[in-house]
C-alpha positions in Angstrom: 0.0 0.0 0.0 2.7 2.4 0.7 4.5 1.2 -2.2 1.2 2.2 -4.3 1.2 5.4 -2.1 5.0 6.4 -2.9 4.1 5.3 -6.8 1.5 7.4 -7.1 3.1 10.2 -4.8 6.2 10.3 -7.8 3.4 10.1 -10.5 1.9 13.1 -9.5 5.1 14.9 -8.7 6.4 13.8 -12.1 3.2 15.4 -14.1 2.9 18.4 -11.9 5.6 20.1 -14.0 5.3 19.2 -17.2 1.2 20.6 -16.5 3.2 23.4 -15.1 4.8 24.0 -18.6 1.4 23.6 -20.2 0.1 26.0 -18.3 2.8 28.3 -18.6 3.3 27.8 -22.5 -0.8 28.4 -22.9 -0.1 31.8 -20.7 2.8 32.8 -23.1 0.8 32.3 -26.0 -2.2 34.2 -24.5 0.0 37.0 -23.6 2.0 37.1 -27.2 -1.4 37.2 -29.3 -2.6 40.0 -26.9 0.6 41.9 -27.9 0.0 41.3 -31.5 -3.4 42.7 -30.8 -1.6 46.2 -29.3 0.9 46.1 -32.1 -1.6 46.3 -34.8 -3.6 49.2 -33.0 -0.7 51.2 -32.5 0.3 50.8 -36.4 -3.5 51.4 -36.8 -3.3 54.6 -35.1 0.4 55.3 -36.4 -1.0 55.5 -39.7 -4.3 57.4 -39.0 -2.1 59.8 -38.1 0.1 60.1 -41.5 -3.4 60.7 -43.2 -3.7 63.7 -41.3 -0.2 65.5 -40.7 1.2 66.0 -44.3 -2.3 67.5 -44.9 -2.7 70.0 -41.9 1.0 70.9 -41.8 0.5 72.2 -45.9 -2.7 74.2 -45.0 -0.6 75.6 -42.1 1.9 76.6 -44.4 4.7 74.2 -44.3 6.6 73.5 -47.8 9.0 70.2 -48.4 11.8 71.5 -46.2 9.9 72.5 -43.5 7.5 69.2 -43.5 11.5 67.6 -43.5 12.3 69.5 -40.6 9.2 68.2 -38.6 10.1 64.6 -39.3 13.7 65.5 -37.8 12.4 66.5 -34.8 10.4 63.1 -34.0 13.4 62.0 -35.0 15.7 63.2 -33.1 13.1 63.1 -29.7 13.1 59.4 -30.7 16.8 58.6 -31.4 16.8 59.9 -27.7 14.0 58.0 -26.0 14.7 54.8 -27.6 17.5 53.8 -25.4 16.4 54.8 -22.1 12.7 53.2 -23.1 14.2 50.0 -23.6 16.7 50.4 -20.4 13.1 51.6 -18.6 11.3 48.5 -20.2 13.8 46.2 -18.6 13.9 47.6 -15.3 10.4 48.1 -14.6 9.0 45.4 -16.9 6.5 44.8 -20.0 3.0 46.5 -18.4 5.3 50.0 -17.3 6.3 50.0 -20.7 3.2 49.5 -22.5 1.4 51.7 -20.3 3.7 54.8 -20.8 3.8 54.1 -24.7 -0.1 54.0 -25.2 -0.5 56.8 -22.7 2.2 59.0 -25.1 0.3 57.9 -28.0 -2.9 59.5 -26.4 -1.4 62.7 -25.7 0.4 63.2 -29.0 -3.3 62.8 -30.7 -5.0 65.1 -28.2 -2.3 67.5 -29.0 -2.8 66.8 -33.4 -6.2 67.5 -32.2 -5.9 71.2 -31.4 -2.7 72.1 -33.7 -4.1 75.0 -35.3 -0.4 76.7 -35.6 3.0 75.7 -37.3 4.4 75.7 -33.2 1.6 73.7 -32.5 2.6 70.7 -35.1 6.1 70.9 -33.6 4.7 70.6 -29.8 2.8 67.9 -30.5 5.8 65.7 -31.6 6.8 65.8 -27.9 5.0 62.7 -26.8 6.6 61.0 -29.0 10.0 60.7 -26.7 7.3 58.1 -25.1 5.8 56.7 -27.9 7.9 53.2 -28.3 4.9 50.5 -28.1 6.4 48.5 -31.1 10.2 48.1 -29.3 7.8 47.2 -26.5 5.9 44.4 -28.5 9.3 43.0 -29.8 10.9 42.8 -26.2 7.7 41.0 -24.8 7.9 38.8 -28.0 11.6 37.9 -27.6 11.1 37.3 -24.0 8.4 34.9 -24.7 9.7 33.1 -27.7 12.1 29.9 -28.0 15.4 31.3 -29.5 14.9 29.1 -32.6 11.9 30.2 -32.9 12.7 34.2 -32.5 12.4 35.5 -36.0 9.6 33.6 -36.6 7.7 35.4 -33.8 9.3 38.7 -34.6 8.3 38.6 -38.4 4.4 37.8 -37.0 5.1 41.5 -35.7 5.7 42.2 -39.1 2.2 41.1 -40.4 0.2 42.9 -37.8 2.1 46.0 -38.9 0.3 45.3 -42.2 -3.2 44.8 -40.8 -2.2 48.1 -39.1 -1.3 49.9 -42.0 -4.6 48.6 -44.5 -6.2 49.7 -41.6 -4.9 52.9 -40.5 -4.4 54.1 -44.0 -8.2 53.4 -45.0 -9.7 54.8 -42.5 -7.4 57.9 -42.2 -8.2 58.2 -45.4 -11.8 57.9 -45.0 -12.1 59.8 -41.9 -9.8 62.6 -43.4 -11.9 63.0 -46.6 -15.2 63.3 -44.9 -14.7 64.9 -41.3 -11.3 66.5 -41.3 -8.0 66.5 -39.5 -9.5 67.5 -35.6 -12.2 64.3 -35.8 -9.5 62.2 -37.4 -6.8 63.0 -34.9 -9.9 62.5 -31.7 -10.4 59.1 -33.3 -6.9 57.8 -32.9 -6.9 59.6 -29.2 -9.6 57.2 -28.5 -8.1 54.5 -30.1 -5.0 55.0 -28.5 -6.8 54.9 -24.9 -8.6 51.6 -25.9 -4.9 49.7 -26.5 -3.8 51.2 -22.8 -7.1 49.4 -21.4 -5.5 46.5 -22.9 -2.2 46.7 -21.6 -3.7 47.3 -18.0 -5.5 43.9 -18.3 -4.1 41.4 -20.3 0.3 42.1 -19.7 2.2 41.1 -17.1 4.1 43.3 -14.6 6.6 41.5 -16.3 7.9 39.0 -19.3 11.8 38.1 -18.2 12.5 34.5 -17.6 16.0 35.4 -16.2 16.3 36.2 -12.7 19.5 38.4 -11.0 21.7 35.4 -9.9 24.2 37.7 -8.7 24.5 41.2 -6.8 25.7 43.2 -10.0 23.0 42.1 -11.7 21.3 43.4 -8.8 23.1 46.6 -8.7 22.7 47.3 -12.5 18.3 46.5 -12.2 18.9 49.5 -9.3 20.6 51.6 -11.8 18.7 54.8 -13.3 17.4 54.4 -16.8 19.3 56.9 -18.0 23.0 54.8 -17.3 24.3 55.2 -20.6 27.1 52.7 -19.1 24.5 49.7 -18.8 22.9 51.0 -22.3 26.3 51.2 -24.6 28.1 47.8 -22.7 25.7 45.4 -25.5 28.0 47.0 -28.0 30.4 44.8 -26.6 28.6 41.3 -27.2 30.0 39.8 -29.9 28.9 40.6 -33.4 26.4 43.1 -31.7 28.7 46.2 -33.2 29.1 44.5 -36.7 25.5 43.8 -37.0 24.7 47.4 -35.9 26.7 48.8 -38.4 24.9 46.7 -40.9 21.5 47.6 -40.2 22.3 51.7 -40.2 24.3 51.8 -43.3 21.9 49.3 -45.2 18.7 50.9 -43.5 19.8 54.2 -44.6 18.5 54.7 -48.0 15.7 52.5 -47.4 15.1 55.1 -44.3 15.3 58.2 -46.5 13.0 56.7 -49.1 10.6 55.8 -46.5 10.6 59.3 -44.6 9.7 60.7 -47.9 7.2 59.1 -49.6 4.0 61.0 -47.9 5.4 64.3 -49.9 6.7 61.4 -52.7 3.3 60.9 -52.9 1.9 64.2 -53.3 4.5 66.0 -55.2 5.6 63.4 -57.2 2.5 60.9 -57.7 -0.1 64.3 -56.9 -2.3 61.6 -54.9 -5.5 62.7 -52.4 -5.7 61.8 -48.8 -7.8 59.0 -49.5 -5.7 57.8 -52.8 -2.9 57.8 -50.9 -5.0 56.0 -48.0 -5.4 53.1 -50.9 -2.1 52.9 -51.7 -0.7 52.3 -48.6 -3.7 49.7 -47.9 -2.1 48.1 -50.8 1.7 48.2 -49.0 0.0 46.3 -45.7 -0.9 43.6 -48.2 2.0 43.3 -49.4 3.6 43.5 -46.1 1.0 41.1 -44.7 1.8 38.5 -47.6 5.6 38.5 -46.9 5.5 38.7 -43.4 2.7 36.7 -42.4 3.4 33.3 -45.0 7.1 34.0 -46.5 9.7 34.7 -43.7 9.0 32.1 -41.3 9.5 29.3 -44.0 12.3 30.8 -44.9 14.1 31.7 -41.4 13.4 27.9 -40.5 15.2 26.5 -43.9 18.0 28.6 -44.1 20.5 30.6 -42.4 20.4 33.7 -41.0 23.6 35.5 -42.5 22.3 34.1 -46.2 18.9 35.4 -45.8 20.7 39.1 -44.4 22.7 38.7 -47.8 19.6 38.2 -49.9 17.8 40.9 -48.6 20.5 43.5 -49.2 20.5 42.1 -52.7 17.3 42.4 -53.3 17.1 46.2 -52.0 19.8 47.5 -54.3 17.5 46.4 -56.7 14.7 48.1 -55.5 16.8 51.1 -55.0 17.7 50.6 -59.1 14.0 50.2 -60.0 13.0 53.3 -58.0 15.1 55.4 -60.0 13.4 54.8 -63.2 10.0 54.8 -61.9 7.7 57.4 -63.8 4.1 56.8 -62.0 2.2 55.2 -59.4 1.5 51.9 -61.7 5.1 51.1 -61.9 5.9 51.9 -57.9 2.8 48.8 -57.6 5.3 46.6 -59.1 7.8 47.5 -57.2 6.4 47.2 -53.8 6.3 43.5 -53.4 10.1 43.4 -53.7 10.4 46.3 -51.5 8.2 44.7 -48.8 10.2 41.8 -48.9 13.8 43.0 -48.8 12.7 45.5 -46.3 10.9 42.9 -43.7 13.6 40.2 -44.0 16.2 43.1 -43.4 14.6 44.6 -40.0 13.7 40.9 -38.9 16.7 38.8 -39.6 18.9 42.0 -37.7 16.3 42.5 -34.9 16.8 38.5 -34.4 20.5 38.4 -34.6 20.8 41.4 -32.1 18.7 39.8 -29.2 20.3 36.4 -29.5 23.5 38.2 -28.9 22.5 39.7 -25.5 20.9 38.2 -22.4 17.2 38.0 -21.7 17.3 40.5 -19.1 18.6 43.1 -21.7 16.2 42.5 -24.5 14.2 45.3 -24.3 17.7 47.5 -24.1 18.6 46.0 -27.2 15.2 46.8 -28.8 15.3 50.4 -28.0 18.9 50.5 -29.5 17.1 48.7 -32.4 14.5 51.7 -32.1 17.3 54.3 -31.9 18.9 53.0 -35.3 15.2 53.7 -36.9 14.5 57.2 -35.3 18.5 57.9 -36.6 17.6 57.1 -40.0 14.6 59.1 -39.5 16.7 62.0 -37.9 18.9 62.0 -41.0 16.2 61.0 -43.7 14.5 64.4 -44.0 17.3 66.5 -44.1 18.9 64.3 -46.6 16.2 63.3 -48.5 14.5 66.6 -49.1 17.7 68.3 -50.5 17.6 65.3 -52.2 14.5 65.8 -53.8 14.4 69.3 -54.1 17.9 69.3 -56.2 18.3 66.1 -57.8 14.6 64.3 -58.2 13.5 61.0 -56.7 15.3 59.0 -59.3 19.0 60.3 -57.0 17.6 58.7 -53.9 16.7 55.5 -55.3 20.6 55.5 -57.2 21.9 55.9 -53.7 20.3 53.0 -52.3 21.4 50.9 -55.3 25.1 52.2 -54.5 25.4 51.6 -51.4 23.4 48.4 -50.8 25.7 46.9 -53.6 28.7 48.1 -51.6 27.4 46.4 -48.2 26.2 42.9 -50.3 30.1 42.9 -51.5 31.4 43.0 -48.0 28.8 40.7 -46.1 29.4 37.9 -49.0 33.7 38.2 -48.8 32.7 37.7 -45.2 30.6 35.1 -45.6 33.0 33.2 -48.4 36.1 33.9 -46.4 34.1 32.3 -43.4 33.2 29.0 -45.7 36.8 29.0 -46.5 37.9 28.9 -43.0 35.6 26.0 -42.0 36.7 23.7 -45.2 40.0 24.2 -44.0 
C-alpha cells in the first residue's frame, strides 16, 4: 500500500511540471497574441495619423523642407527616448512599458487634435520621446519566444504592422476625406486609450524569464534608466557592433525613401488623402503576404547570414528600379520586392541582435534597435529633401542601389572567407 502510495506520490510529482509547462506555455501564448493585438492598434493609429499631418501641416503653411524638418524632430526626440525606453522596459517590466507608450500615443493625438499653428505641429511631436509601443511588443515577443523560434515570432510583428497599415491608411483616409483633420486625430486619441485598457489587463508586470543570480545584476536593475554605461556595454557582445553597423548603413537609404514618400506621394504621384489612404492599404498587403506566410519558411530553412545577404541584394535592386520609376503603376510593381527586402532586413537584424544579448537586456537591445530607426529618420528628412528638391527622386533610389551593392560585396567576402575557414 505504501509502495502504491509512494508510486502514485512520484506520479503526481512527475506530471505536476510538465502541467506546469502547459500551463505556462498556454499563458505565453495568450500574452504574445494580446501583444499582437496592441501592435496592430498602435500601427492602426500610427498610420491614421500620416493621413492627417502631411495634410494640416501644408494648410498651415509648411513646404517640403519644413515638412523635413518636422520629421527630424520626432526623430531626433526618438533617437533619444529609444534607449532609455528599452533600459526603462527592462527595469520596470513589459505593463510600465506598455502603459507609458499608449498613454504617449494618447497625448500626442490630443495634442494633433488642437494644432491650429505651425508651433503647435512641432509641440505635439513631444509625446513621442514616449511613444515606443512596437520596441515594446518585440521585447515581450523575444522574452516569450524559444530562441529558434525568435524570427519567426518577430516577423508575425511584421504582419500585424500590415493589418495596421490597410487599416490605418483606410480609414485615415476615409475619416480625413469626410470629417477632417481634428475628428481624425480625436479618433486615434480614443483608439489609443482603448490599447492602454489593454495593456492594464491582459500584460504582465513583467515577461523576463531570467532572474538576477548575482549582486551586480542586482546593482545594474537599481541603476537609473538613463545609465548610458549599462545601455552602450551590448555594444560589446559579440557581433552586436558588426551587425549594428549593418542595419544603419543598409537601412539608410531605405530610411530616407521611406521618410519621404507621404510628400513622394503628393509632389511626385499628386495623390489625395484618400488615394494615398489606398495605396498604402495596398503596402499592408504586401507587407502582410511577406511577413505573415514568406519569412517564417524561410528563417526555418536557411541561415540567417544568407537570408541578411539576400535581402540586401534584393534592396539594391529596388533602389535601381525606383530610380526609373515614372508613375504610381510602376511603384505597384515595385512594392512587393520592396516589402520583402525590407521585412527580411529589420527581422533577420532585430533576431540576430537579441540572440547576442541576455534575456534581461532585450528590451535595451530593442530600444537600441528603435534608436537606429528614429536615426535614420533624424537624417532621412534633411537628406532626403535636398535630395528631392535638387536632384529628383530617381537620385535617392541611385543611392540605395550604390550603397546596398557596396554592403552585399562585404557581407558575402565575409561570408566566403568564413566557408573557407571551416573547409579548411
Amino acid at each position: 500500500m505504501s509502495r502504491r502510495g509512494e508510486t502514485t506520490g512520484e506520479t503526481s510529482r512527475a506530471s505536476a511540471p510538465t502541467r506546469a509547462n502547459v500551463t505556462d506555455q498556454a499563458k505565453r501564448k495568450t500574452i504574445i497574441h494580446v501583444v499582437y493585438l496592441i501592435a496592430a492598434l498602435d500601427i492602426t493609429w500610427m498610420f491614421l495619423q500620416f493621413s492627417v499631418t502631411p495634410y494640416l501641416a501644408r494648410k498651415l503653411g509648411f513646404d517640403t523642407l519644413w515638412l523635413g524638418y518636422l520629421q527630424t524632430m520626432v526623430g531626433v526626440i526618438q533617437l533619444v527616448g529609444g534607449p532609455m525606453f528599452g533600459r526603462f522596459a527592462d527595469i520596470f517590466g513589459a505593463r510600465a512599458a506598455l502603459s507609458l507608450a499608449c498613454s504617449g500615443t494618447v497625448v500626442f493625438f490630443l495634442l494633433l487634435a488642437v494644432a491650429e499653428s505651425p508651433a503647435m505641429l512641432f509641440i505635439h511631436k513631444l509625446p513621442t520621446v514616449f511613444m515606443h509601443v512596437l520596441p515594446a511588443s518585440q521585447m515581450v515577443v523575444a522574452d516569450l519566444s524559444e530562441p529558434e523560434k525568435r524570427a519567426d515570432a518577430l516577423s508575425k510583428l511584421g504582419l500585424c504592422f500590415g493589418v495596421g497599415m490597410i487599416a490605418g491608411s483606410t480609414l485615415g483616409g476615409h475619416l480625413n476625406t469626410r470629417y477632417g483633420e481634428t475628428f481624425t486625430a480625436s479618433f486615434g486619441a480614443v483608439g489609443s486609450a482603448f490599447s492602454l485598457l489593454l495593456v492594464l489587463k491582459f500584460i504582465p508586470k513583467t515577461t523576463k524569464t531570467q532572474a538576477p543570480t548575482t549582486n551586480t545584476d542586482s546593482g545594474n536593475k537599481s541603476k537609473s534608466v538613463f545609465n548610458l554605461g549599462e545601455i552602450t556595454r551590448l555594444m560589446k557582445f559579440p557581433g552586436v557592433k558588426r551587425t549594428f553597423v549593418v542595419k544603419i548603413v543598409a537601412g539608410l537609404p531605405t530610411g530616407i525613401f521611406q521618410v519621404m514618400f507621404s510628400i513622394i506621394a503628393m509632389d511626385f504621384f499628386k495623390l489625395q488623402p484618400e488615394q494615398n489612404g489606398y495605396l498604402m492599404a495596398y503596402f499592408g498587403i504586401a507587407s502582410m503576404v511577406v511577413q505573415g506566410g514568406v519569412i517564417g519558411r524561410l528563417t526555418a530553412r536557411y541561415s540567417e547570414n544568407s537570408l541578411l545577404l539576400l535581402s540586401i541584394g534584393v534592396s539594391s535592386l529596388v533602389g535601381l528600379a525606383q530610380a526609373y520609376m515614372q508613375n504610381v503603376f510602376q511603384f505597384s510593381l515595385i512594392v512587393i520586392p520592396m516589402v520583402f527586402s525590407l521585412s527580411l532586413f529589420n527581422v533577420l537584424t532585430d533576431s540576430m541582435l537579441t540572440k547576442s544579448v541576455p534575456s534581461s537586456d532585450t528590451g535595451t537591445m530593442m530600444g537600441l534597435c528603435a534608436s537606429v530607426q528614429s536615426l535614420l529618420r533624424t537624417v532621412g528628412p534633411t537628406a532626403g529633401g535636398f535630395l528631392y528638391v535638387n536632384y529628383g527622386l530617381s537620385s535617392i533610389g541611385l543611392m540605395q542601389f550604390v550603397v546596398n551593392i557596396a554592403v552585399f560585396v562585404h557581407l558575402l567576402q565575409r561570408h566566403l572567407k568564413k566557408t573557407d575557414v571551416q573547409k579548411e
